[in-house]
MARGU-911326 format. One line per 8 residues: number of its first residue (from 0); their letters; for each residue x, y, z of C-alpha. Coordinates in steps of 0.05 Angstrom, whole numbers, padded with zeros to 5 digits, always signed. Layout:
NUM) A) X:Y:Z; ...;
END
This chain:
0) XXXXXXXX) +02250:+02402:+02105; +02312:+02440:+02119; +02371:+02390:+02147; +02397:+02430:+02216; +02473:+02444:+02216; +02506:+02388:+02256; +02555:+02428:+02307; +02635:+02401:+02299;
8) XXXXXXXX) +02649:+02343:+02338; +02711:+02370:+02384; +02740:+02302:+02368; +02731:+02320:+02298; +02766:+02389:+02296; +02824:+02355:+02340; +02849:+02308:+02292; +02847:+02349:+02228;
16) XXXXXXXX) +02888:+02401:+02274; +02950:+02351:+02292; +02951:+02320:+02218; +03012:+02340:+02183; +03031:+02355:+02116; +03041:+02300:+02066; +03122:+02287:+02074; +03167:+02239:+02063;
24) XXXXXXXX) +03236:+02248:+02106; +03269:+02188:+02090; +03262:+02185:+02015; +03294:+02257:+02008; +03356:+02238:+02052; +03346:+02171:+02008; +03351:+02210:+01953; +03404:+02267:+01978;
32) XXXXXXXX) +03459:+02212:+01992; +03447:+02177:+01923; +03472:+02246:+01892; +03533:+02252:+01944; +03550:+02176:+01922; +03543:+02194:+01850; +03530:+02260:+01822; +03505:+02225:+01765;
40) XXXXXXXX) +03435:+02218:+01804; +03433:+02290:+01803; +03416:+02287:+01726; +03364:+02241:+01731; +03315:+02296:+01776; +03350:+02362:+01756; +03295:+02380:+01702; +03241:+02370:+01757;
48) XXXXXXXX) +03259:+02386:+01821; +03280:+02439:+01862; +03307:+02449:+01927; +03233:+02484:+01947; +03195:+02418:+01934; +03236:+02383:+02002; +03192:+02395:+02058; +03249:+02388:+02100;
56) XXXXXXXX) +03280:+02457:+02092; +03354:+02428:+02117; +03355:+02374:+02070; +03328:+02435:+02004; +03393:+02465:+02031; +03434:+02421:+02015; +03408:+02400:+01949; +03417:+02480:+01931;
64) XXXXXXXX) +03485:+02468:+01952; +03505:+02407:+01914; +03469:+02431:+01848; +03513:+02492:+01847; +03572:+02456:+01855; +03548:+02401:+01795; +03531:+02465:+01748; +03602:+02493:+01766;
72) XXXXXXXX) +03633:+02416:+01740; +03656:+02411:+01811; +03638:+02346:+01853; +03583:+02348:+01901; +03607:+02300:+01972; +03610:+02315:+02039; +03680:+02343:+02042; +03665:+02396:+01993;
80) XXXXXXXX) +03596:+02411:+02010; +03621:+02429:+02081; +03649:+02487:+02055; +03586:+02521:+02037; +03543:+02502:+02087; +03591:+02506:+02146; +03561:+02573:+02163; +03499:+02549:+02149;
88) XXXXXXXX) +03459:+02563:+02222; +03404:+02512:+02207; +03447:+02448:+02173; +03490:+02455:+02229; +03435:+02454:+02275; +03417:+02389:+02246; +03483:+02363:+02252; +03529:+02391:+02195;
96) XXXXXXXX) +03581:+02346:+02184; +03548:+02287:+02221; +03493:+02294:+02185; +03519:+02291:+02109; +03552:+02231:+02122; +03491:+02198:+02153; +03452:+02216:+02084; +03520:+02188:+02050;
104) XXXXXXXX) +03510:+02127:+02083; +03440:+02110:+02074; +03449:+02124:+02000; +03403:+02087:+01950; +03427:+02067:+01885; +03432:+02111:+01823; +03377:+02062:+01792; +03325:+02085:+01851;
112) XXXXXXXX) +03338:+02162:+01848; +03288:+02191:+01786; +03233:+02144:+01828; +03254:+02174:+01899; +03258:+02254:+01866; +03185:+02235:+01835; +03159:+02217:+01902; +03194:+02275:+01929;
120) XXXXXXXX) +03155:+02319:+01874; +03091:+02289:+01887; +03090:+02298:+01957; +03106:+02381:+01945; +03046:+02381:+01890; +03003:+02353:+01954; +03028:+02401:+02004; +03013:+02450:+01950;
128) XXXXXXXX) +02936:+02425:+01942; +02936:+02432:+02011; +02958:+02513:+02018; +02915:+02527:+01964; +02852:+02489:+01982; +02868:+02534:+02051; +02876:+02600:+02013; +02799:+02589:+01985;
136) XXXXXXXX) +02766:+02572:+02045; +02797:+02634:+02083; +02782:+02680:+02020; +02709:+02652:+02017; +02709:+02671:+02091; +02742:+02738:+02088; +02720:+02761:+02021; +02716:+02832:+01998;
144) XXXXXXXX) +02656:+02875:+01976; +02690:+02890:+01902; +02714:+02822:+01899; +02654:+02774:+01875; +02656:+02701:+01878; +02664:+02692:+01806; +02734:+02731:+01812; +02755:+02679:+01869;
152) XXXXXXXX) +02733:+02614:+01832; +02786:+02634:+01776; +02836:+02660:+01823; +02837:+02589:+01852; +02838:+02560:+01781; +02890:+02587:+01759; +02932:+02566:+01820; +02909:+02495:+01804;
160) XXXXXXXX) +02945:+02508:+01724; +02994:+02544:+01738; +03008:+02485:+01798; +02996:+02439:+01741; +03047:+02467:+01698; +03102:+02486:+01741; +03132:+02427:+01740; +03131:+02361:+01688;
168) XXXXXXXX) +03170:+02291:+01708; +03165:+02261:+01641; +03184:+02321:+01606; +03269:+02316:+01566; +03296:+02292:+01511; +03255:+02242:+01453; +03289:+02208:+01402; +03292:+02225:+01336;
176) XXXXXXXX) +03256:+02163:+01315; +03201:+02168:+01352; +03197:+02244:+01329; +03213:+02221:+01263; +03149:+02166:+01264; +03100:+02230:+01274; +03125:+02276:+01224; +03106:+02210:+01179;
184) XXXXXXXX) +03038:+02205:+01211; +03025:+02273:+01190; +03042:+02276:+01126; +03009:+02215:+01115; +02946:+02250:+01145; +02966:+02309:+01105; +02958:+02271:+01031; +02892:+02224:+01054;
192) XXXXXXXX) +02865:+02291:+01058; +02878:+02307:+00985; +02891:+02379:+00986; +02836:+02387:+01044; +02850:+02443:+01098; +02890:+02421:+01154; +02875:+02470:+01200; +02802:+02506:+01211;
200) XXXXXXXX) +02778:+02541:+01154; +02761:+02618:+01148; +02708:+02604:+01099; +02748:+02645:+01056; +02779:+02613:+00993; +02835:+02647:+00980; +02865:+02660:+01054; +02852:+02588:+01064;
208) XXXXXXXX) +02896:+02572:+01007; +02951:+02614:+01036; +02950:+02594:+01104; +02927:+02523:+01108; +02870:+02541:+01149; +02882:+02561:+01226; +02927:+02511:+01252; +02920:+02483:+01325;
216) XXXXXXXX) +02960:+02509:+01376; +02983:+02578:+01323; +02971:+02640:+01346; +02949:+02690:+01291; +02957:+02762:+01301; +02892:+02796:+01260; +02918:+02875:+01258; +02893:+02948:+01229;
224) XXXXXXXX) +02884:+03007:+01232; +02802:+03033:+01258; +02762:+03015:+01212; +02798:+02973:+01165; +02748:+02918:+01190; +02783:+02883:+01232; +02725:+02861:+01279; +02683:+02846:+01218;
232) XXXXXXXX) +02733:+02799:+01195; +02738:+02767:+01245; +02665:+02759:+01259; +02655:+02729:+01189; +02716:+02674:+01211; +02673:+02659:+01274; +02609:+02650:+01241; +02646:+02606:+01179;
240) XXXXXXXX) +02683:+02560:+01232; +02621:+02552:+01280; +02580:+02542:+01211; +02636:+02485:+01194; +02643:+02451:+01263; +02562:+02443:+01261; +02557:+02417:+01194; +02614:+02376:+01181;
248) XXXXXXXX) +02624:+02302:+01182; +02693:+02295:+01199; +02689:+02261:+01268; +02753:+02304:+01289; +02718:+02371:+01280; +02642:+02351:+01291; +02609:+02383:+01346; +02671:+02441:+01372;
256) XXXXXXXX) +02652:+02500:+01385; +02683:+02577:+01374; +02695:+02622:+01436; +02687:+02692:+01417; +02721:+02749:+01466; +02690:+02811:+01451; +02726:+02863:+01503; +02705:+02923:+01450;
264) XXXXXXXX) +02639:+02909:+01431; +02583:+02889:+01479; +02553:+02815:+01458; +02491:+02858:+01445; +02533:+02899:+01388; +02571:+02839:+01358; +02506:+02797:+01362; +02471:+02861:+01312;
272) XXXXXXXX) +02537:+02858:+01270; +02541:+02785:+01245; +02455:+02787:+01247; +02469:+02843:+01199; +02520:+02822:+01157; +02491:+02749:+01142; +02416:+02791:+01134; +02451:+02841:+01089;
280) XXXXXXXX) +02415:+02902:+01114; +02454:+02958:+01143; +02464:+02954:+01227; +02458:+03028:+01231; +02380:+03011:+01198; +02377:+02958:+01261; +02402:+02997:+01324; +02349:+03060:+01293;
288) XXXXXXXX) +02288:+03018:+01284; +02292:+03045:+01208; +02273:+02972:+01182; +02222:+02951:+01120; +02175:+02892:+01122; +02229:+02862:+01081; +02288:+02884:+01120; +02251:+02846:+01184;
296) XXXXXXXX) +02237:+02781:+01143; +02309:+02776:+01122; +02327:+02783:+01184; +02289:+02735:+01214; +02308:+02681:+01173; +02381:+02706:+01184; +02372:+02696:+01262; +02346:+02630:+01252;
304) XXXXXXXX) +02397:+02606:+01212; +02450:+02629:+01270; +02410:+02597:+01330; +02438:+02539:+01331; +02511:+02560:+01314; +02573:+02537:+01368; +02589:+02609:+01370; +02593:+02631:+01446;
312) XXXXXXXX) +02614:+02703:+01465; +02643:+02733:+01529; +02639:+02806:+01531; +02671:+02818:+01600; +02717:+02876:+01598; +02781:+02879:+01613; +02786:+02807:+01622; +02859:+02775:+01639;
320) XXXXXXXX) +02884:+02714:+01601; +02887:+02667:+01662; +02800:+02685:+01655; +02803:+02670:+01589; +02850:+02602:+01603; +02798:+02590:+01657; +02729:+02600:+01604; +02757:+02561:+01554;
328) XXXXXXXX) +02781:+02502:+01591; +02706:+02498:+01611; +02671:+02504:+01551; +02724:+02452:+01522; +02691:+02403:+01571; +02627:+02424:+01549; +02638:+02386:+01479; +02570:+02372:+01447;
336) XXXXXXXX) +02592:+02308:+01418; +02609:+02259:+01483; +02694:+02234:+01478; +02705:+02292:+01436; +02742:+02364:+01455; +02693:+02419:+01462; +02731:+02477:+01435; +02755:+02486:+01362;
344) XXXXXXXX) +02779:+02566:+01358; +02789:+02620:+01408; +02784:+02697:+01378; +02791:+02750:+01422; +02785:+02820:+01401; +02827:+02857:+01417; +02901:+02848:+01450; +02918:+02921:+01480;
352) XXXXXXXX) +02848:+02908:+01515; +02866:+02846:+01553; +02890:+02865:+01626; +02955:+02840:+01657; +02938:+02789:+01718; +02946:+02794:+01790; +03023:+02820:+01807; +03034:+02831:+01723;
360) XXXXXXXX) +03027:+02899:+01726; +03087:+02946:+01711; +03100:+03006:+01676; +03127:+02983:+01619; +03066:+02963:+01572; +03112:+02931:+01529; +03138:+02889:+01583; +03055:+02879:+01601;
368) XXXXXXXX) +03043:+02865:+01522; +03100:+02813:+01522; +03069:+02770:+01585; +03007:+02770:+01551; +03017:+02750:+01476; +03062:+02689:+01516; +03010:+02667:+01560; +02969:+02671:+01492;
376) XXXXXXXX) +03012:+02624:+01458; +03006:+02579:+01520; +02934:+02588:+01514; +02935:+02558:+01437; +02985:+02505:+01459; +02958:+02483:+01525; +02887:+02470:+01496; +02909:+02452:+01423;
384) XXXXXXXX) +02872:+02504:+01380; +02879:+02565:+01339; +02884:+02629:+01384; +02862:+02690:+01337; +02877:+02756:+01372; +02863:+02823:+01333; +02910:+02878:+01356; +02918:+02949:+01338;
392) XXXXXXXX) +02970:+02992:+01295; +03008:+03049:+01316; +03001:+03116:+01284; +03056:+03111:+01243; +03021:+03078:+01180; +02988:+03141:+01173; +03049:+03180:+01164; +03068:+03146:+01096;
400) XXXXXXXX) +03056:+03152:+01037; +03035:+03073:+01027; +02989:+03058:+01081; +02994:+02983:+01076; +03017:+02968:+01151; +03086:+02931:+01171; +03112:+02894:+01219; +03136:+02950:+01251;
408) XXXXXXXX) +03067:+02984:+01257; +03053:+02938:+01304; +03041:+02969:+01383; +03089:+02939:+01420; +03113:+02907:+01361; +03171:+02864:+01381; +03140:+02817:+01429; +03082:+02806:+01388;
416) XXXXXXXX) +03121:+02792:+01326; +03167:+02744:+01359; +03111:+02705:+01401; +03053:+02698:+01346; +03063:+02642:+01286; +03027:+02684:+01239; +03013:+02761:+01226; +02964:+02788:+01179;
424) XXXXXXXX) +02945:+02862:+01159; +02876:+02878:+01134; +02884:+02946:+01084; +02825:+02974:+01064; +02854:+03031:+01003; +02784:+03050:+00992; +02781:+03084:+01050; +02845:+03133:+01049;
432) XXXXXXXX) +02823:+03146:+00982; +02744:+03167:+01000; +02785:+03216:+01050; +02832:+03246:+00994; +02791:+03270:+00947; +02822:+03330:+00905; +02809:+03406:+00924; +02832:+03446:+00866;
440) XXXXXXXX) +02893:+03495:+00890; +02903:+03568:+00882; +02955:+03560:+00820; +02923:+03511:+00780; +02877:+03514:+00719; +02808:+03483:+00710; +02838:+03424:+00661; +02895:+03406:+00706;
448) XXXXXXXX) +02842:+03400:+00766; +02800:+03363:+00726; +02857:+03309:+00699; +02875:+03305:+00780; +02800:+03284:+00783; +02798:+03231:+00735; +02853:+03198:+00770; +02830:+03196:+00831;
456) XXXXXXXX) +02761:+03175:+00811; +02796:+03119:+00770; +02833:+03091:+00832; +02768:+03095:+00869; +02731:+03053:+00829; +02791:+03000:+00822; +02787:+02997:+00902; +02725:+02997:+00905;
464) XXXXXXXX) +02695:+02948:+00958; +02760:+02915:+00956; +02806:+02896:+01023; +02868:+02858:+01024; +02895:+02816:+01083; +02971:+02813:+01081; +02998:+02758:+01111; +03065:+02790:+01138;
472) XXXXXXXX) +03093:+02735:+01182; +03066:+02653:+01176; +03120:+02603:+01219; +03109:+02548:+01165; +03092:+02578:+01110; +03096:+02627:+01045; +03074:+02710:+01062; +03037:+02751:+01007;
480) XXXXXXXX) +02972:+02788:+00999; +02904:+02758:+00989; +02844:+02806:+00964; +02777:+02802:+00996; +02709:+02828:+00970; +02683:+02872:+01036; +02619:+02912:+01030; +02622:+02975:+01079;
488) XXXXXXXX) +02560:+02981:+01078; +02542:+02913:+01114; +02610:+02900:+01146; +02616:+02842:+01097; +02684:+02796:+01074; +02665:+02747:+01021; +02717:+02718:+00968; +02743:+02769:+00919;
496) XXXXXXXX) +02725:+02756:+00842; +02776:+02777:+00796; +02742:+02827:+00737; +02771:+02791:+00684; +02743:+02718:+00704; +02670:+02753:+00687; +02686:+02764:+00622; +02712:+02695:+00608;
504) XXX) +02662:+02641:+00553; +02636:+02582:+00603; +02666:+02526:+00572;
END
């Protein structure tokens, strides 16, 4: 039975219409006359508030006025602030003169003020709530055709952060002590763990080694050139991570799970990727139906061994990084293990793909770039885990001689450089040398050709199915260049064998 919808009681719509904002008059002036007793108040609330969060407009006036004043090393009083707001139209309309010295004279102690400019504070956040609870029920009213619902939901949530994060009353100054007692905890973490990774692991030896694993609230910059494999690397760190956060038995990392932005590749295409590079069988054999009995049976069991991975992708395109903020902080509270965080790694391929929010638009794109690689490192700090964005190069790798990328190669290069923790290159020589091969020219002789030849085929086979990841740039740590075994043929990174361990007696 469908409950009727019960028509507004008059009554009702009456008193929701004459209830005023959440305001507190008296504990601003409270507040306002502590500073013009003793401008030493003013340093208790000056990292918090500002002269928007008074909901009396007069009295934000006036705190404007005596903070510039204070900055300046001038003293903030009545006499002096009647200078600047003497030609202010709307404090002398609530009395001027008159009424600074009333606020003077109801002044609270110096004691009282931080509590009085955190009530002042809390009562703006609730106004806030108020204008933005307002803004969603007239947007779900007056919505437009090309904006879904979905679109509004996140709108609205990131209001709610960036409301959340605009302002903090405990933030300052911590002792060095208590600093001092954490840096302690940690390394005493650090050696329990007897040489264990600290952060998540790649699943790759060797990069592991060099970084530590990926470190909670880092954000890596994974960069190359096309088809240097940067997606497949970072496909084979997903699937590793999701493989550890589902097997292990630390109770820290137990039951996390990786998000996985694919703005590139449709889920579909990075589903047939990692299926194909844990099946070994060749994706191009998948997408054309050109499969053996065999081929299908491997990668059956290959699909069944990823079913029950904490790998979740989101394959919406041009996605923004508030929608990202927004997705993860939901599938964080979705943790499969009850008290625990949901979310252990966030990739997101790839950077130049992300769009610039609402009003972020400009353009500059290296002025778009630099908003989002610092609302990325928000990201990783905000919800405490590794953010691992893949980004491309510019052309100018190609131009050299050495192909290895640098720092410099990077698009937009200095606000990606300055805001990640750690950069890493993936070089692939294999593939400028499979390009290069030697056409004999007009002036030279068969045996010169030939020696060229013999060269070239020699460097081939010493790159052969070999890829290094150069670690460029790591905040707390040593750089250098790790080698990777990577089969082209199945988009495959494994750990790289040296030639000469193979040849080595077992002891």
């Amino acid at each position: 039975m469908v409950t009727p919808l019960r028509t507004p009681d008059p009554a009702d719509i009456a008193g929701n219409a004459l209830r005023t904002p959440p305001h507190n008059y008296e504990a601003e002036r409270a507040l306002l006359g502590a500073i013009l007793m003793n401008n030493r108040a003013f340093e208790r609330v000056s990292d918090f508030l500002l002269p928007d969060h008074f909901a009396d407009t007069v009295n934000g006036r006036i705190f404007r006025a005596c903070a510039k004043l204070i900055e300046q090393g001038n003293q903030a009083n009545p006499v002096t602030l009647k200078t600047y707001l003497e030609n202010d139209d709307l404090v002398s309309a609530a009395g001027g003169t008159k009424y600074l010295a009333a606020i003077a004279a109801g002044a609270v102690t110096i004691i009282n003020a931080a509590e009085y400019g955190k009530l002042v504070y809390d009562l703006f956040l609730r106004r806030e709530l108020i204008a933005i609870g307002e803004d969603m029920v007239n947007e779900a009213f007056d919505s437009e055709p090309d904006e879904p619902a979905m679109g509004q939901i996140e709108t609205s949530e990131q209001k709610l952060f960036e409301l959340a994060s605009s302002g903090n009353t405990e933030g300052g100054f911590r002792s060095f002590e208590n600093v001092l007692v954490e840096a302690i905890n940690l390394a005493e973490a650090a050696h329990r763990r007897e040489g264990a990774l600290a952060g998540v692991t790649t699943g790759l030896t060797d990069l592991d080694r060099k970084l530590g694993g990926l470190h909670k609230s880092d954000l890596l910059i994974l960069a190359g050139r096309p088809s240097m494999g940067k997606t497949a690397l970072a496909t084979t760190i997903a699937f590793n991570a999701a493989k550890h956060f589902a097997e292990t038995e630390n109770e820290d990392e137990r039951g996390k799970q990786v998000a996985f932005f694919s703005l590139e590749m449709s889920s579909e295409q990075l589903a047939t990727r990692i299926l194909a590079e844990r099946a070994k069988i060749n994706s191009h054999s998948i997408r054309t139906g050109g499969l053996s009995n065999d081929d299908f049976g491997r990668l059956v069991i290959a699909s069944q061994e990823l079913n029950d991975l904490p790998l979740y992708v989101d394959d919406t395109p041009a996605v923004t990084v508030s929608a990202i903020r927004t997705r993860c902080r939901r599938l964080a509270r979705q943790s499969r293990v009850p008290g625990h965080s949901g979310l252990g790694l966030i990739i997101i391929d790839y950077l130049q793909l992300i769009s610039p929010g609402r009003g972020e638009r400009t353009e500059n794109r290296v002025q778009e770039i630099s908003g989002i690689t610092r609302a990325l490192k928000a990201l990783a700090k905000d919800l405490n885990v590794p953010v691992l964005t893949l980004s491309q190069l510019s052309r100018a790798v190609e131009q050299r001689e050495d192909k290895r990328p640098q720092l410099s190669d990077l698009r937009e290069s200095g606000t990606i450089e300055q805001d990640s923790d750690v950069v890493m290159f993936v070089y692939r020589e294999q593939y400028y040398l499979e390009r290069s091969e030697p056409q004999q020219r007009a002036d030279e002789n068969a045996e010169k050709f030939h020696e060229r030849m013999l060269k070239w085929q020699e460097r081939c086979e010493q790159a052969h199915n070999i890829a290094e990841v150069i670690v460029a740039k790591q905040r707390h740590g040593p750089i250098g260049i790790e080698k990777l075994h990577f089969e082209a043929k199945f988009t495959h990174f494994s750990d790289h064998i040296d030639a000469s361990y193979l040849h080595e007696p077992l002891e």
